[in-house]
HTML snippet that shows the backbone in 3Dmol.js (N, CA, C, O; Angstrom):
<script src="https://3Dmol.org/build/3Dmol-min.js"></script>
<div id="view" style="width:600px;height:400px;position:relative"></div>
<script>
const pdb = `
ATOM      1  N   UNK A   1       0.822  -1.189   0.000  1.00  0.00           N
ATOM      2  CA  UNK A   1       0.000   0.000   0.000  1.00  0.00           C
ATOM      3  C   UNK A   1       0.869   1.257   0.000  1.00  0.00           C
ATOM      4  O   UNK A   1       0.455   2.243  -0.610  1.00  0.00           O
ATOM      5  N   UNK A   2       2.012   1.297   0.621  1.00  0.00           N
ATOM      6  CA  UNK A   2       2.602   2.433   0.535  1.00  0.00           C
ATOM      7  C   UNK A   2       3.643   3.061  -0.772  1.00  0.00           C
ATOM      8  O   UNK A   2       4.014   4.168  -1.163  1.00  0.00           O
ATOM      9  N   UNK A   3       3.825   1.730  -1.124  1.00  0.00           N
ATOM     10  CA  UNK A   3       4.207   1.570  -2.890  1.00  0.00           C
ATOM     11  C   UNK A   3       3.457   2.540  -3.758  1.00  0.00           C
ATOM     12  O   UNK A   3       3.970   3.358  -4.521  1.00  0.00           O
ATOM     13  N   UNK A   4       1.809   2.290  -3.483  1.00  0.00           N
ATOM     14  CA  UNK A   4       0.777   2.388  -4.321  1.00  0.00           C
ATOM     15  C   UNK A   4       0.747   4.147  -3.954  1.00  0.00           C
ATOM     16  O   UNK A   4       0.599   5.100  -4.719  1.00  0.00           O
ATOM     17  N   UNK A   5       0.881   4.116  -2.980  1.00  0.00           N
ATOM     18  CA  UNK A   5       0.743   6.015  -2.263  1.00  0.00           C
ATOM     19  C   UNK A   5       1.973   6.511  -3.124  1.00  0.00           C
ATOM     20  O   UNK A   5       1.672   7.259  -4.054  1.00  0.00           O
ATOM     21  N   UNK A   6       3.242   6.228  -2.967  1.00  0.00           N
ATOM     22  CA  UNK A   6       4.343   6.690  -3.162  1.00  0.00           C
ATOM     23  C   UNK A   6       4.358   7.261  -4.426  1.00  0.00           C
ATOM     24  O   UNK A   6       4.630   8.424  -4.725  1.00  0.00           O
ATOM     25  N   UNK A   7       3.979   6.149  -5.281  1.00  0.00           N
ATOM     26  CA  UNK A   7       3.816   5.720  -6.739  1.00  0.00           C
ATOM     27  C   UNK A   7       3.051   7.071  -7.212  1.00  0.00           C
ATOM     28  O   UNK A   7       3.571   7.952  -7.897  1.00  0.00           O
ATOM     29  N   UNK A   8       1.668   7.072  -6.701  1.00  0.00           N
ATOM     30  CA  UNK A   8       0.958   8.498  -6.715  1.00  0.00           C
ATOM     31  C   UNK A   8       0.877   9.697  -6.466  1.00  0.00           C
ATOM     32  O   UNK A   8       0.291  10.631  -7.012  1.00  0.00           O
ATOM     33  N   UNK A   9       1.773   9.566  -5.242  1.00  0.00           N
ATOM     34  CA  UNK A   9       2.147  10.827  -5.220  1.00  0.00           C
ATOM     35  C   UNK A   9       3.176  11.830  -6.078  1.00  0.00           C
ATOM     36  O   UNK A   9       3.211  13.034  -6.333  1.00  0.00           O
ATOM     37  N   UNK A  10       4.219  10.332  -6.459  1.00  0.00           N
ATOM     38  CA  UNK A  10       5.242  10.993  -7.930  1.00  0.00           C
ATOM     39  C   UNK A  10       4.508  11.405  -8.429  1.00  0.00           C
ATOM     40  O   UNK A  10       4.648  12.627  -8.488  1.00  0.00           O
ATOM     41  N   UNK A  11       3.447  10.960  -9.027  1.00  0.00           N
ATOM     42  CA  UNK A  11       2.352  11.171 -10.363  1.00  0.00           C
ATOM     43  C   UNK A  11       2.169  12.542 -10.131  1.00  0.00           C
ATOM     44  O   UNK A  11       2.347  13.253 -11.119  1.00  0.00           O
ATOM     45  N   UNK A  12       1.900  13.027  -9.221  1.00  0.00           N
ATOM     46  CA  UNK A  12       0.737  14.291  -8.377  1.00  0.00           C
ATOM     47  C   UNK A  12       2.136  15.562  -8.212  1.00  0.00           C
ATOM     48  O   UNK A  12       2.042  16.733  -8.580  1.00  0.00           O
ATOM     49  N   UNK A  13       3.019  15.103  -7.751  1.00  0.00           N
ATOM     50  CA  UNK A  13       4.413  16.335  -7.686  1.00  0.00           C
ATOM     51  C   UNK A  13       4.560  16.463  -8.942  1.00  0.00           C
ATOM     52  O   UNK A  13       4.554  17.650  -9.269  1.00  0.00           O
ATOM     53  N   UNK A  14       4.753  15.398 -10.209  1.00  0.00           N
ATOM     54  CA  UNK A  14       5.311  16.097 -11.595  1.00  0.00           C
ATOM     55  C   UNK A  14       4.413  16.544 -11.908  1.00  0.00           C
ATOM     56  O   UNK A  14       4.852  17.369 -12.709  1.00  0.00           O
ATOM     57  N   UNK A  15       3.009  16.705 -11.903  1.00  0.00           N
ATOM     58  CA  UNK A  15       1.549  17.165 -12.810  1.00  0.00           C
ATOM     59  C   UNK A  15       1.863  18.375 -12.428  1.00  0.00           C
ATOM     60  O   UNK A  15       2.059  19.189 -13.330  1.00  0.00           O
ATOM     61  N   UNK A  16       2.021  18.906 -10.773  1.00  0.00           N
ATOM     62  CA  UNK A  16       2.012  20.260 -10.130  1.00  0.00           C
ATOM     63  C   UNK A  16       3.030  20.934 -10.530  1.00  0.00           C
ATOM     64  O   UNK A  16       3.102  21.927 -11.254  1.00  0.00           O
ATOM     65  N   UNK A  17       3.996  20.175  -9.881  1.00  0.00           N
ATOM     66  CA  UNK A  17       5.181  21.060 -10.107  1.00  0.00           C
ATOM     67  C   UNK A  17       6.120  21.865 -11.747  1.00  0.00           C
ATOM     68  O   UNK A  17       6.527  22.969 -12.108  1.00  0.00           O
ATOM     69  N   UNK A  18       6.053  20.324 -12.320  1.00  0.00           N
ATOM     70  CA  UNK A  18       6.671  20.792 -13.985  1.00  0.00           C
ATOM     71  C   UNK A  18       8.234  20.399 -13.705  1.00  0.00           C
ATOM     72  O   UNK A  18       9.064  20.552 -14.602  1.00  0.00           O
ATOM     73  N   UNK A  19       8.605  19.876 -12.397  1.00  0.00           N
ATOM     74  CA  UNK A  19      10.029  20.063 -12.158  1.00  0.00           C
ATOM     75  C   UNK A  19      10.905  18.952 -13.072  1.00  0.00           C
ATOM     76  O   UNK A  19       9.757  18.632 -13.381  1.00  0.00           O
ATOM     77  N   UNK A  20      11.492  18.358 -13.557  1.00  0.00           N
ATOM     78  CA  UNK A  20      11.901  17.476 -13.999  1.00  0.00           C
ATOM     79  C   UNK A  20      13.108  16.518 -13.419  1.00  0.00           C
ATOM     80  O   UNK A  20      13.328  15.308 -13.472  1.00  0.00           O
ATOM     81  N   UNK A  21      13.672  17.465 -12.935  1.00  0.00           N
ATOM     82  CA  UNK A  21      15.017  16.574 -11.996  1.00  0.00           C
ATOM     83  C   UNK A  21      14.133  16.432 -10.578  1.00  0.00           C
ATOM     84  O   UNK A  21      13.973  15.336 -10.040  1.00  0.00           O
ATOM     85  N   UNK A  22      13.773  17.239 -10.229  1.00  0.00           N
ATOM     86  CA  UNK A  22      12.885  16.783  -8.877  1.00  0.00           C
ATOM     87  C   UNK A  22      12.243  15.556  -8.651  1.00  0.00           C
ATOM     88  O   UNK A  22      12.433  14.638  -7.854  1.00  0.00           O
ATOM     89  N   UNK A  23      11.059  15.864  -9.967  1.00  0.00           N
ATOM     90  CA  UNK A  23      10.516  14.649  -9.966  1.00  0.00           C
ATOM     91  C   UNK A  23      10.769  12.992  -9.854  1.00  0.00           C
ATOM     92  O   UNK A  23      10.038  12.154  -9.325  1.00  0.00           O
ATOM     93  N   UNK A  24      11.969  12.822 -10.489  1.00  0.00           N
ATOM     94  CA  UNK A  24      13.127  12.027 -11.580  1.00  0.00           C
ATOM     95  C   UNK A  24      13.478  11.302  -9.259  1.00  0.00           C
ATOM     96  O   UNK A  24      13.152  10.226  -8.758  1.00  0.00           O
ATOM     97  N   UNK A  25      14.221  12.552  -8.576  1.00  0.00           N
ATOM     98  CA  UNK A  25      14.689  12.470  -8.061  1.00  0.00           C
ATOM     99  C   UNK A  25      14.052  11.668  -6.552  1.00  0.00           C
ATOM    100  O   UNK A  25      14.467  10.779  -5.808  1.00  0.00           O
ATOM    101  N   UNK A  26      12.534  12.759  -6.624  1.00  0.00           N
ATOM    102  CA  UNK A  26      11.903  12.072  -6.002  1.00  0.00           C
ATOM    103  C   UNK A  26      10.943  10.844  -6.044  1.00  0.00           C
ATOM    104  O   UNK A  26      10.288  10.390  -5.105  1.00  0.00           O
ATOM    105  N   UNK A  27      11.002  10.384  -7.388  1.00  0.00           N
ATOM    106  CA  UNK A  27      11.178   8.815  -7.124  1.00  0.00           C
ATOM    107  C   UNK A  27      12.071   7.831  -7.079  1.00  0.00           C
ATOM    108  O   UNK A  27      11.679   6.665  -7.128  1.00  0.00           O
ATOM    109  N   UNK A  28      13.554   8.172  -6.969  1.00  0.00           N
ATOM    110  CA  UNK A  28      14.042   7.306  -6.967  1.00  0.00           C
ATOM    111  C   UNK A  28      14.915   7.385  -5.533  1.00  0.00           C
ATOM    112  O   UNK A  28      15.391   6.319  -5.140  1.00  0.00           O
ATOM    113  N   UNK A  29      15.045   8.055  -5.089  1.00  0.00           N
ATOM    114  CA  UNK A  29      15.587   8.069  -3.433  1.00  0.00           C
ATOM    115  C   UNK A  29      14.924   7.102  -3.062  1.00  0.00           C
ATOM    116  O   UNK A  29      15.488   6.012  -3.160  1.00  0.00           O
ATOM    117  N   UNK A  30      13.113   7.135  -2.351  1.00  0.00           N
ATOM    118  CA  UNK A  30      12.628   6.347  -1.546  1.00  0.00           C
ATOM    119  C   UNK A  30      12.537   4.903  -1.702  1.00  0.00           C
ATOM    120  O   UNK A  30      12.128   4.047  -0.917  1.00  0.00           O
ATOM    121  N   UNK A  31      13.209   4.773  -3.389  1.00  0.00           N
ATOM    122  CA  UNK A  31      13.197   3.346  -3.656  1.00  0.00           C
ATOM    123  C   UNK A  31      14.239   2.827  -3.240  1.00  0.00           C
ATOM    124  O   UNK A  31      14.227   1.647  -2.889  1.00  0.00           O
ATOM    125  N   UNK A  32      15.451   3.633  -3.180  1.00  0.00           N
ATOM    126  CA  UNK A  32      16.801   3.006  -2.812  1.00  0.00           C
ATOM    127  C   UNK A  32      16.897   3.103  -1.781  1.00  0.00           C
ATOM    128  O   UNK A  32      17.503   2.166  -1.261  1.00  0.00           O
ATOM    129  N   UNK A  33      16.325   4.407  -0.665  1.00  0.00           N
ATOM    130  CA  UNK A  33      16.433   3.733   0.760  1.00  0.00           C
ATOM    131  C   UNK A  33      15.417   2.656   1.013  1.00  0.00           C
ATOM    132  O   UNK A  33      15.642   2.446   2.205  1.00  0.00           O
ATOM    133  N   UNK A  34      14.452   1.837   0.683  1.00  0.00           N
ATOM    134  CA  UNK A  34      13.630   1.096   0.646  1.00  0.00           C
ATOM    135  C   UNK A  34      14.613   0.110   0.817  1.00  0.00           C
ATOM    136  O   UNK A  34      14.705  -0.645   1.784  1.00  0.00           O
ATOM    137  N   UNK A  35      15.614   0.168  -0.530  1.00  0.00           N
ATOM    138  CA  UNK A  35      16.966  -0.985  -0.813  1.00  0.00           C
ATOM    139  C   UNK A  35      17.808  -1.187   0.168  1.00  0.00           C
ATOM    140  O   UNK A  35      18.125  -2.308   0.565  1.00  0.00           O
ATOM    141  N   UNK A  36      18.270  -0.016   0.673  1.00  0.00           N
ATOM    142  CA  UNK A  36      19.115   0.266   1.440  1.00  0.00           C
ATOM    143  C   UNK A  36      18.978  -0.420   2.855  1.00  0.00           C
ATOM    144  O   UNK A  36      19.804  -1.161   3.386  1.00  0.00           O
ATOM    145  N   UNK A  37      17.427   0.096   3.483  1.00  0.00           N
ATOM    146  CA  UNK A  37      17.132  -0.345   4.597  1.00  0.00           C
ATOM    147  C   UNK A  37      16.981  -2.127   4.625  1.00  0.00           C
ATOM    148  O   UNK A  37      17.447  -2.838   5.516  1.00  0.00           O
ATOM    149  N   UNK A  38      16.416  -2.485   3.737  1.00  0.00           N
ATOM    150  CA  UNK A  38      16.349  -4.468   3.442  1.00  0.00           C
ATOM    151  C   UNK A  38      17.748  -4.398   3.666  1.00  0.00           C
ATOM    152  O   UNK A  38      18.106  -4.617   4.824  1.00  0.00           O
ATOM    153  N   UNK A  39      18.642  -4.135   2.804  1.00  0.00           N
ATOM    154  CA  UNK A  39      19.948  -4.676   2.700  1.00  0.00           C
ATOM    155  C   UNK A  39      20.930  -4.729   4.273  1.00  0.00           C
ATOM    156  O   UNK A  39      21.686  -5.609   4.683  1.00  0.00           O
ATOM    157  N   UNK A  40      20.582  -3.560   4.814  1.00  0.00           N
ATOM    158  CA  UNK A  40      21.267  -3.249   5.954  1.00  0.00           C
ATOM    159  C   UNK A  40      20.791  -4.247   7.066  1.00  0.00           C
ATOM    160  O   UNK A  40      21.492  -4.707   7.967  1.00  0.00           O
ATOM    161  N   UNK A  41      19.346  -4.513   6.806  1.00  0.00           N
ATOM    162  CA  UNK A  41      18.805  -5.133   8.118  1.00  0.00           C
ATOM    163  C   UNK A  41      19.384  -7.005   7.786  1.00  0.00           C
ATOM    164  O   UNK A  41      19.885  -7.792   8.589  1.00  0.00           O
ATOM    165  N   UNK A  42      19.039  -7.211   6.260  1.00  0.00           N
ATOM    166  CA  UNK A  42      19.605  -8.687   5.956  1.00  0.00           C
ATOM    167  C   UNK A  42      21.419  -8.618   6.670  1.00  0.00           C
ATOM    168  O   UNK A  42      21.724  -9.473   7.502  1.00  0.00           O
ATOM    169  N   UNK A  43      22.270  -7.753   6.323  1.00  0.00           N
ATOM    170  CA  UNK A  43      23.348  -7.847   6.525  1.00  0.00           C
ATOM    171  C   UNK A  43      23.928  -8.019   8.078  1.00  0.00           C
ATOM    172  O   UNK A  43      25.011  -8.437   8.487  1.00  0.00           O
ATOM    173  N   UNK A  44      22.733  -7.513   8.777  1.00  0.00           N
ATOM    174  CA  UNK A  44      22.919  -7.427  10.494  1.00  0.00           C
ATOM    175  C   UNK A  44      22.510  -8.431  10.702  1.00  0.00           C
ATOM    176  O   UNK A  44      23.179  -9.054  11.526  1.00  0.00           O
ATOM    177  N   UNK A  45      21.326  -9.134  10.171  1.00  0.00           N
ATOM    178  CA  UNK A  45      21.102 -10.642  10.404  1.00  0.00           C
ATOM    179  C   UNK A  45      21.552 -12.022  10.238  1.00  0.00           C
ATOM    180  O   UNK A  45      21.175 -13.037  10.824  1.00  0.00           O
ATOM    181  N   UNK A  46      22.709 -11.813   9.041  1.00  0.00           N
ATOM    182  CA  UNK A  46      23.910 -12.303   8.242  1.00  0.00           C
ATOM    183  C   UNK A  46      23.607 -13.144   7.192  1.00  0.00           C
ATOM    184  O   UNK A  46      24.367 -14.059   6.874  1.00  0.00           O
ATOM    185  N   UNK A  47      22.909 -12.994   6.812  1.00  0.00           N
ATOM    186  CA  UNK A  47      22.266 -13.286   5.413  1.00  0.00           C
ATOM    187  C   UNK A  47      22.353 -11.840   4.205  1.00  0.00           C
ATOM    188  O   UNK A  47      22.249 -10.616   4.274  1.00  0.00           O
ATOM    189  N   UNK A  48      22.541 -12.617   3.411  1.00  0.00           N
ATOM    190  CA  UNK A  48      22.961 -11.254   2.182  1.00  0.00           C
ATOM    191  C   UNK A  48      21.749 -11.688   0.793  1.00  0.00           C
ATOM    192  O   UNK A  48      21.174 -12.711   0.424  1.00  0.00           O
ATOM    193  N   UNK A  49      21.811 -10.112   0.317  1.00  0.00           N
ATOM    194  CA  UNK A  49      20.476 -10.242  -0.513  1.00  0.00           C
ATOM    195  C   UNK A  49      21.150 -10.791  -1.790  1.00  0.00           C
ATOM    196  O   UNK A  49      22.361 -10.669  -1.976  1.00  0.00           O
ATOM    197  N   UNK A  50      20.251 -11.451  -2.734  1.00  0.00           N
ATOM    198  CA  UNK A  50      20.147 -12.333  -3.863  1.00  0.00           C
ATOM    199  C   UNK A  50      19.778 -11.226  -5.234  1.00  0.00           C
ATOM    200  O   UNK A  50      18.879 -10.428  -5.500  1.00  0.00           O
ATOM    201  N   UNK A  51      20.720 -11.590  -5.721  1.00  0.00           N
ATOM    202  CA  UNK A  51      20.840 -10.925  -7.176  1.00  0.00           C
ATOM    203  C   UNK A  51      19.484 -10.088  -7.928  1.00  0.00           C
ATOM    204  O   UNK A  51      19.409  -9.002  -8.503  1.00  0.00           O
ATOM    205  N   UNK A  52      18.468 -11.173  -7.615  1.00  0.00           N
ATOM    206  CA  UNK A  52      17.373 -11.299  -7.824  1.00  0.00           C
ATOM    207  C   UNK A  52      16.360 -10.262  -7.098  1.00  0.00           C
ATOM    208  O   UNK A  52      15.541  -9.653  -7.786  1.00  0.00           O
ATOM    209  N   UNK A  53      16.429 -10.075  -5.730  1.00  0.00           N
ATOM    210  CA  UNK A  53      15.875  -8.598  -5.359  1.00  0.00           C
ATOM    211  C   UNK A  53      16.878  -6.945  -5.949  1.00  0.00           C
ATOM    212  O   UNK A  53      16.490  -5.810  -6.227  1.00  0.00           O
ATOM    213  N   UNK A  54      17.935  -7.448  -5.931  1.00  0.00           N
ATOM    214  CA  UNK A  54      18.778  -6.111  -6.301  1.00  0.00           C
ATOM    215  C   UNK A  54      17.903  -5.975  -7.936  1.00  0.00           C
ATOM    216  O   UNK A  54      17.435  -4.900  -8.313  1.00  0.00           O
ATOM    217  N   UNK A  55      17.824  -7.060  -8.630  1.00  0.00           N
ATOM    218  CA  UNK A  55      17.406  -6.607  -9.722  1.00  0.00           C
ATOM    219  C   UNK A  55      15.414  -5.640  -9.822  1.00  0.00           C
ATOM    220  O   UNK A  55      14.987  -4.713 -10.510  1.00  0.00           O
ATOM    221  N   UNK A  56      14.775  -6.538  -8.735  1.00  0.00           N
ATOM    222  CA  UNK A  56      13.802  -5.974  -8.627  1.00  0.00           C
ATOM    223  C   UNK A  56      13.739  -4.766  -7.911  1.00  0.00           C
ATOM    224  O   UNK A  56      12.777  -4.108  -8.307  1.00  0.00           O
ATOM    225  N   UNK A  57      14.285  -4.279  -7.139  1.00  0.00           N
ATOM    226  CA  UNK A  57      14.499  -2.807  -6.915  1.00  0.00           C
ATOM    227  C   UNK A  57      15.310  -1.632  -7.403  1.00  0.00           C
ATOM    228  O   UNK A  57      15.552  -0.474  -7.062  1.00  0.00           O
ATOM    229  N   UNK A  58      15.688  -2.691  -8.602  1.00  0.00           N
ATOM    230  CA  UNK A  58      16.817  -1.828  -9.842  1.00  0.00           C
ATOM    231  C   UNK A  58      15.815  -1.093 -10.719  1.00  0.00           C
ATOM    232  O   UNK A  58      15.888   0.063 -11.136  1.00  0.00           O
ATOM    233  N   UNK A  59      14.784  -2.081 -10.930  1.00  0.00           N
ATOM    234  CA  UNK A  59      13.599  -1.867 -11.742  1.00  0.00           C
ATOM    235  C   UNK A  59      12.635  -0.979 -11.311  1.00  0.00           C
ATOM    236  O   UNK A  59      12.082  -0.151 -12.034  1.00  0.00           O
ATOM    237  N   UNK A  60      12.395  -1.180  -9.917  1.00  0.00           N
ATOM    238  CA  UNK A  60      11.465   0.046  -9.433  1.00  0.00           C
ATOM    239  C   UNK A  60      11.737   1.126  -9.542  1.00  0.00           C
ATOM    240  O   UNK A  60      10.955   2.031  -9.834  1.00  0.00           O
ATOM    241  N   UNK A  61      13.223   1.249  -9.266  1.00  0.00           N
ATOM    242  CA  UNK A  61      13.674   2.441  -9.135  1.00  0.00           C
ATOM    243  C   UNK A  61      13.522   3.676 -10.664  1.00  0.00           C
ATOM    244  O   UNK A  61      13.195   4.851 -10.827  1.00  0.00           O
ATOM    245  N   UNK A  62      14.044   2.380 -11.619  1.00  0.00           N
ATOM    246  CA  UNK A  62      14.200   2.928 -12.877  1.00  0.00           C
ATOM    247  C   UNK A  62      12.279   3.316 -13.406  1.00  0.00           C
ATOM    248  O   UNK A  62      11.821   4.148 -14.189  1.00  0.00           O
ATOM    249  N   UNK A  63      11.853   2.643 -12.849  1.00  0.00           N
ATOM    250  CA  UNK A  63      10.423   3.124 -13.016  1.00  0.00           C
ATOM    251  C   UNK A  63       9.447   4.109 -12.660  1.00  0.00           C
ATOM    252  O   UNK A  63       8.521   4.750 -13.158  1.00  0.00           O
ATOM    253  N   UNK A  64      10.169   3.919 -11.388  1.00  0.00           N
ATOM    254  CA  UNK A  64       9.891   5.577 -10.541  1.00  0.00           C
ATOM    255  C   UNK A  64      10.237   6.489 -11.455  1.00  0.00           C
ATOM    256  O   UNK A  64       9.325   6.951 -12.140  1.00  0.00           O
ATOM    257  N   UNK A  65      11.391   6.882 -11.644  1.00  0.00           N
ATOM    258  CA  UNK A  65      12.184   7.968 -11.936  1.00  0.00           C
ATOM    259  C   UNK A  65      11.390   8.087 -13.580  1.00  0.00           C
ATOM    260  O   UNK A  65      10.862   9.079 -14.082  1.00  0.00           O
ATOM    261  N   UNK A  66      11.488   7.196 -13.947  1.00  0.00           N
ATOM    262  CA  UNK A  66      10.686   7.404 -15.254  1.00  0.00           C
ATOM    263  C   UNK A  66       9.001   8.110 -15.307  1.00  0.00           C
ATOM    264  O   UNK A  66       8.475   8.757 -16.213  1.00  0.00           O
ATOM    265  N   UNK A  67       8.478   7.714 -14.043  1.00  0.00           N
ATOM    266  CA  UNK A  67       7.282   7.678 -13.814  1.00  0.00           C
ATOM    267  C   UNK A  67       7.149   9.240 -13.534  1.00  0.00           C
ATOM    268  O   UNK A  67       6.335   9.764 -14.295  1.00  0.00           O
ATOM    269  N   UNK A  68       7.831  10.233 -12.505  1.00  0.00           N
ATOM    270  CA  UNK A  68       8.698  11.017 -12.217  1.00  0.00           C
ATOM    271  C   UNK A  68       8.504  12.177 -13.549  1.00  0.00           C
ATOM    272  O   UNK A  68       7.725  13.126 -13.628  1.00  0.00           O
ATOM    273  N   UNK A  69       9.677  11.616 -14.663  1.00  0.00           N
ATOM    274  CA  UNK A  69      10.030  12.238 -15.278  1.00  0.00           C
ATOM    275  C   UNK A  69       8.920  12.374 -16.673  1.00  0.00           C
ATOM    276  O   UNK A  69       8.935  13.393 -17.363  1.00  0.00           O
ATOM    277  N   UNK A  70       8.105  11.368 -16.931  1.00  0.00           N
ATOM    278  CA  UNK A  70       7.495  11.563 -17.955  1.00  0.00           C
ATOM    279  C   UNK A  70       6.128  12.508 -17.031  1.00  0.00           C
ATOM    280  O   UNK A  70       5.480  13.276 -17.742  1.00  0.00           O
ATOM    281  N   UNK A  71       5.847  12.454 -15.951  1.00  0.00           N
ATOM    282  CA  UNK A  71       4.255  13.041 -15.099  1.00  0.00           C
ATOM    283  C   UNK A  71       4.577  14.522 -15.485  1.00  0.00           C
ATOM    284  O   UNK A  71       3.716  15.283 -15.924  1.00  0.00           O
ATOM    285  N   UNK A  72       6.366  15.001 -15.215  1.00  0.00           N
ATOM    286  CA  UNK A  72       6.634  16.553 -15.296  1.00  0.00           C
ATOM    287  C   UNK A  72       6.876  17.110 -16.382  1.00  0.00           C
ATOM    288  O   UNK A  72       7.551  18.139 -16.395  1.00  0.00           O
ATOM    289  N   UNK A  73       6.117  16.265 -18.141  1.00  0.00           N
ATOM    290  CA  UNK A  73       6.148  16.662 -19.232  1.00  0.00           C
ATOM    291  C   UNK A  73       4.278  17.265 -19.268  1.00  0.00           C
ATOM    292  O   UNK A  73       3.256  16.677 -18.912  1.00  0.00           O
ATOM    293  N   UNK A  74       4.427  18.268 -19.696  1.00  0.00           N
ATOM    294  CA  UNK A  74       3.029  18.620 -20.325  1.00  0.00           C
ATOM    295  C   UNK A  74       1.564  18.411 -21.005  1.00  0.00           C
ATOM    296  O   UNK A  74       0.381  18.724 -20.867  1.00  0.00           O
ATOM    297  N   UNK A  75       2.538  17.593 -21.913  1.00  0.00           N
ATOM    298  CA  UNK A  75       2.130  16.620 -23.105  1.00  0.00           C
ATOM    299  C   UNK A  75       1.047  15.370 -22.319  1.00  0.00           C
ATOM    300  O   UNK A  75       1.392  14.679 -21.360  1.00  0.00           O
ATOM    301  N   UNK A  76       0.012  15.327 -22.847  1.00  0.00           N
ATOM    302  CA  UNK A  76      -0.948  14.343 -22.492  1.00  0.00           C
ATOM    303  C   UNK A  76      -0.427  12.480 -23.208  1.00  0.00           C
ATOM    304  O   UNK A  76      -0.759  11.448 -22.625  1.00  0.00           O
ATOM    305  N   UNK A  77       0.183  12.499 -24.174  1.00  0.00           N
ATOM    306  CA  UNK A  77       0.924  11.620 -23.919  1.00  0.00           C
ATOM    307  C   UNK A  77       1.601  10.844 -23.347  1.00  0.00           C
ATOM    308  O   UNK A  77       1.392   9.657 -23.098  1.00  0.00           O
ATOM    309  N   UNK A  78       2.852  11.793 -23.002  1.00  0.00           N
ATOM    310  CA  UNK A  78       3.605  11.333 -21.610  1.00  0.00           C
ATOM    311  C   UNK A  78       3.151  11.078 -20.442  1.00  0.00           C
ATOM    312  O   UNK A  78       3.736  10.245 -19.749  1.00  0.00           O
ATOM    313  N   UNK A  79       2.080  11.699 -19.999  1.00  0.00           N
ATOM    314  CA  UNK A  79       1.360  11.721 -18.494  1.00  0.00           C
ATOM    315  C   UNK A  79       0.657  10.234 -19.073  1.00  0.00           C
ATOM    316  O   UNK A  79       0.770   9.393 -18.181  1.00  0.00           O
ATOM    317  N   UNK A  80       0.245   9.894 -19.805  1.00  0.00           N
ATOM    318  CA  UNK A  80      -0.147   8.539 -20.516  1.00  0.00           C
ATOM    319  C   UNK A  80       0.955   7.482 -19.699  1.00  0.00           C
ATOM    320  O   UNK A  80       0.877   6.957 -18.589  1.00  0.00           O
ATOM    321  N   UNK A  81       1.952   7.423 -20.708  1.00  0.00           N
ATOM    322  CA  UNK A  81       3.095   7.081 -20.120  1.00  0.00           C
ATOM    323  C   UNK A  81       3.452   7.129 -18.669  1.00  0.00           C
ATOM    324  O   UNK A  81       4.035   6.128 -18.252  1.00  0.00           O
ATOM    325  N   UNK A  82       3.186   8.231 -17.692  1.00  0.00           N
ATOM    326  CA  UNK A  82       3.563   7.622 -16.273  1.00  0.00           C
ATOM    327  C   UNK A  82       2.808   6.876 -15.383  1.00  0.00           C
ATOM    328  O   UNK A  82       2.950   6.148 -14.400  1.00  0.00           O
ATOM    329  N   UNK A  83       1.633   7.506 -16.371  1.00  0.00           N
ATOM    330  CA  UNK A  83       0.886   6.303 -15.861  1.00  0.00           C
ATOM    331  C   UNK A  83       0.702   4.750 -15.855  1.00  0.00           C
ATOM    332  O   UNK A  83       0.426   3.979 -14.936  1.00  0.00           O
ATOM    333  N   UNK A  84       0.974   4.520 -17.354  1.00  0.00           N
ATOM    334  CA  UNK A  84       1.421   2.699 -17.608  1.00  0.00           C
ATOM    335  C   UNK A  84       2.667   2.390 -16.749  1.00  0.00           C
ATOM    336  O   UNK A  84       2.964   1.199 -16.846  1.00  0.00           O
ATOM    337  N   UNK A  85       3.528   3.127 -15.900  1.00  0.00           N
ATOM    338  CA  UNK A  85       4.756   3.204 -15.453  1.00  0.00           C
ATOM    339  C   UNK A  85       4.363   3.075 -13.841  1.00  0.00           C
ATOM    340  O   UNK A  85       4.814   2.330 -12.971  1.00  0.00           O
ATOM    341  N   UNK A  86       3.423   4.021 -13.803  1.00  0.00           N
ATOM    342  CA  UNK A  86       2.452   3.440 -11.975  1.00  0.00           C
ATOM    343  C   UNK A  86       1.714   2.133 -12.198  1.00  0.00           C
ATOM    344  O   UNK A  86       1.973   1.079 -11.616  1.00  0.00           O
ATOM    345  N   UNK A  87       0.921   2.288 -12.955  1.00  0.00           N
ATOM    346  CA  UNK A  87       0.412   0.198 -13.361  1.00  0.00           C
ATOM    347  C   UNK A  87       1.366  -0.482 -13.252  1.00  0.00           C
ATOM    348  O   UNK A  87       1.205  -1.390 -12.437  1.00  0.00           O
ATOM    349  N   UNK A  88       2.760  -0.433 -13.943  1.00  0.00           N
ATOM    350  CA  UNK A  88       3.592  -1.555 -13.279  1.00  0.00           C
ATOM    351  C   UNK A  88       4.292  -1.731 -11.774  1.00  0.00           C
ATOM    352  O   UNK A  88       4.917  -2.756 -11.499  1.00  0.00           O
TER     353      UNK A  88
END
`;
const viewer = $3Dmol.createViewer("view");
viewer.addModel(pdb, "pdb");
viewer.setStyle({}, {cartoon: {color: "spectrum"}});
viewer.zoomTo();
viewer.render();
</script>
């Protein structure tokens, strides 16, 4: 659920704002401390993360930021686009 908020709220800062690095930016921080925090807590527990989540939060991230960056284009197109980008 907080994915789903996060996700929307990118949507909602690029529509308002117009910013483009902002946007970009503020989706992809909360994904990597998302990363960050799993990784740190697996590593204190002594188990280490699998290729396989790094890749799935490689992807979010890159989706965010995309999601991000196409919401703070004008163009009804692109806002098209961040949106198929929040569906995934």
């Amino acid at each position: 659920m907080g994915l789903f908020l996060l996700a929307l709220a990118l949507i909602m800062y690029g529509l308002i704002t117009r910013d483009k690095i902002g946007s970009v930016i503020i989706g992809v921080v909360p994904v990597v401390g998302l990363f960050l925090y799993f990784e740190l807590s697996s590593i204190i527990s002594g188990e280490f993360i699998s290729m396989g989540i790094l890749a799935y939060f490689g992807i979010l991230a890159i989706l965010a930021g995309m999601e991000g960056y196409f919401a703070s284009i004008k163009e009804i197109q692109y806002n098209i686009l961040a949106i198929c980008c929040f569906l995934f």
